[in-house]
N, C-alpha and C positions, 0 to 999 in steps of 0.2 A: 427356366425356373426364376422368380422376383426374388430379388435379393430382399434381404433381410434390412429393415431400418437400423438404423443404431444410431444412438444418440450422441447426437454432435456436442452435447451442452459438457458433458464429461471429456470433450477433446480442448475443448475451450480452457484455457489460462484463466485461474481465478484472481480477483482484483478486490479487494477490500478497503474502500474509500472512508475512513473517520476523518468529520470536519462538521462541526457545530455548527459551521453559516452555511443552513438549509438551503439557499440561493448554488453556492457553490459546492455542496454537496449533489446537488441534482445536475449542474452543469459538467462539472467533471464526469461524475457518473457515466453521463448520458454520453458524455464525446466519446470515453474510453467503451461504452457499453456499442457505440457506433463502428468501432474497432474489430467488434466480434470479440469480444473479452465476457467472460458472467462476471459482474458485476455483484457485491455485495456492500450494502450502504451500513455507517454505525455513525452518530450523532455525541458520542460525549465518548471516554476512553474507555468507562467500565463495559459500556454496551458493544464498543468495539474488541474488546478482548473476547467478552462472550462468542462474537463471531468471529474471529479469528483461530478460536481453537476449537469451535464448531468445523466450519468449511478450510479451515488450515488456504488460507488462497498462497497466493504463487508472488507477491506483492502489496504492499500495506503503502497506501499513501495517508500520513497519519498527521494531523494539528497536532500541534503544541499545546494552545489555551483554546481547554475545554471545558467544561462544565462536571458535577460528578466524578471523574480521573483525567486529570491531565494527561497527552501522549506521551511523557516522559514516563510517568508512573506506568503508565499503561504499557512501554518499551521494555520497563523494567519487569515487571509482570510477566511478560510473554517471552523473556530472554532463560525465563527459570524454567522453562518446559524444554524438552529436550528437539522437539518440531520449532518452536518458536525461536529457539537459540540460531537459526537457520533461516527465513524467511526476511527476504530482502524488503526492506523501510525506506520511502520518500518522508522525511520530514518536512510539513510546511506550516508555517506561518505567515500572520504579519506583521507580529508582536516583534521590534526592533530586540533581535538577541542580546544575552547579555554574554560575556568572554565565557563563562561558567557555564551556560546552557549549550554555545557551540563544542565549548571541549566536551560535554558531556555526550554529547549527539557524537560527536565525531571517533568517540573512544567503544561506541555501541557498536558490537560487533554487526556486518551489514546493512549499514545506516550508508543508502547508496547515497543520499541526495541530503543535505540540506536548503530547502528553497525558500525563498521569500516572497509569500504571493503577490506584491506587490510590485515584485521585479517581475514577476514571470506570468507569461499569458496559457491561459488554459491546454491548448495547441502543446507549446512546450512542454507540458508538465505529461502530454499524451506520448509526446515524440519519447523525452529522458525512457516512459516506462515501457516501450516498445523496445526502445533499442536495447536497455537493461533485458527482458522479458529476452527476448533475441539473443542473446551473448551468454544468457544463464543456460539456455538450451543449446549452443553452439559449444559452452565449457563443459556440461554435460554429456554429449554426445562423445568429444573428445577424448573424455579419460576412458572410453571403452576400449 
């Protein structure tokens, strides 16, 4: 008897990349979509909110300075929903922080990362959300 397809797409870890510079929105994307991750793209904070509590991904790698809602606004935003209050955030820029925006990043509940793209090469930024993705299902699995 042929087994039955099922669809791999729903086994797949969802990944929600917001980053204004179309260049490196497509290049992250594309590395982590390389990964076997679904991939979900947003270009300024508002339009990333809308997908994030559309597809609820598993991971938010979110800018800072964006156009229409900044990722801070946009963190806060999605921290008042009771899924959102839960969903693990890479914060990146390249915008030189200021003391005010790391405490504020740092005080966000699940705000795994603060990076600085400038420091950090794309690779990294795949490796950080692998290993996190990894350790969230390994803490998972554990409190059964």
């Amino acid at each position: 008897m042929p087994k039955k397809k099922t669809n791999n797409k729903s086994n797949k870890k969802k990944i929600l990349v917001v980053e204004d510079d179309q260049t490196l929105n497509k290049v992250l994307s594309n590395s982590l979509e390389e990964k076997k991750f679904e991939i979900f793209k947003a270009f300024n904070g508002l339009e990333g909110l809308k997908k994030a509590m559309k597809h609820k991904p598993d991971l938010i790698c979110l800018d800072i300075m964006m156009p229409e809602m900044d990722g801070m606004e946009m963190l806060r935003e999605l921290r008042k929903d009771e899924w959102g209050k839960n969903v693990f955030v890479y914060i990146l820029t390249n915008a030189d922080p200021s003391e005010e925006l790391i405490n504020e990043a740092s005080r966000a509940p699940y705000v795994s990362a603060y990076l600085m793209k400038s420091e950090v090469g794309i690779q990294e930024v795949v490796e950080k959300v692998i290993e996190k993705l990894n350790r969230k299902t390994v803490e998972k699995v554990s409190k059964k």
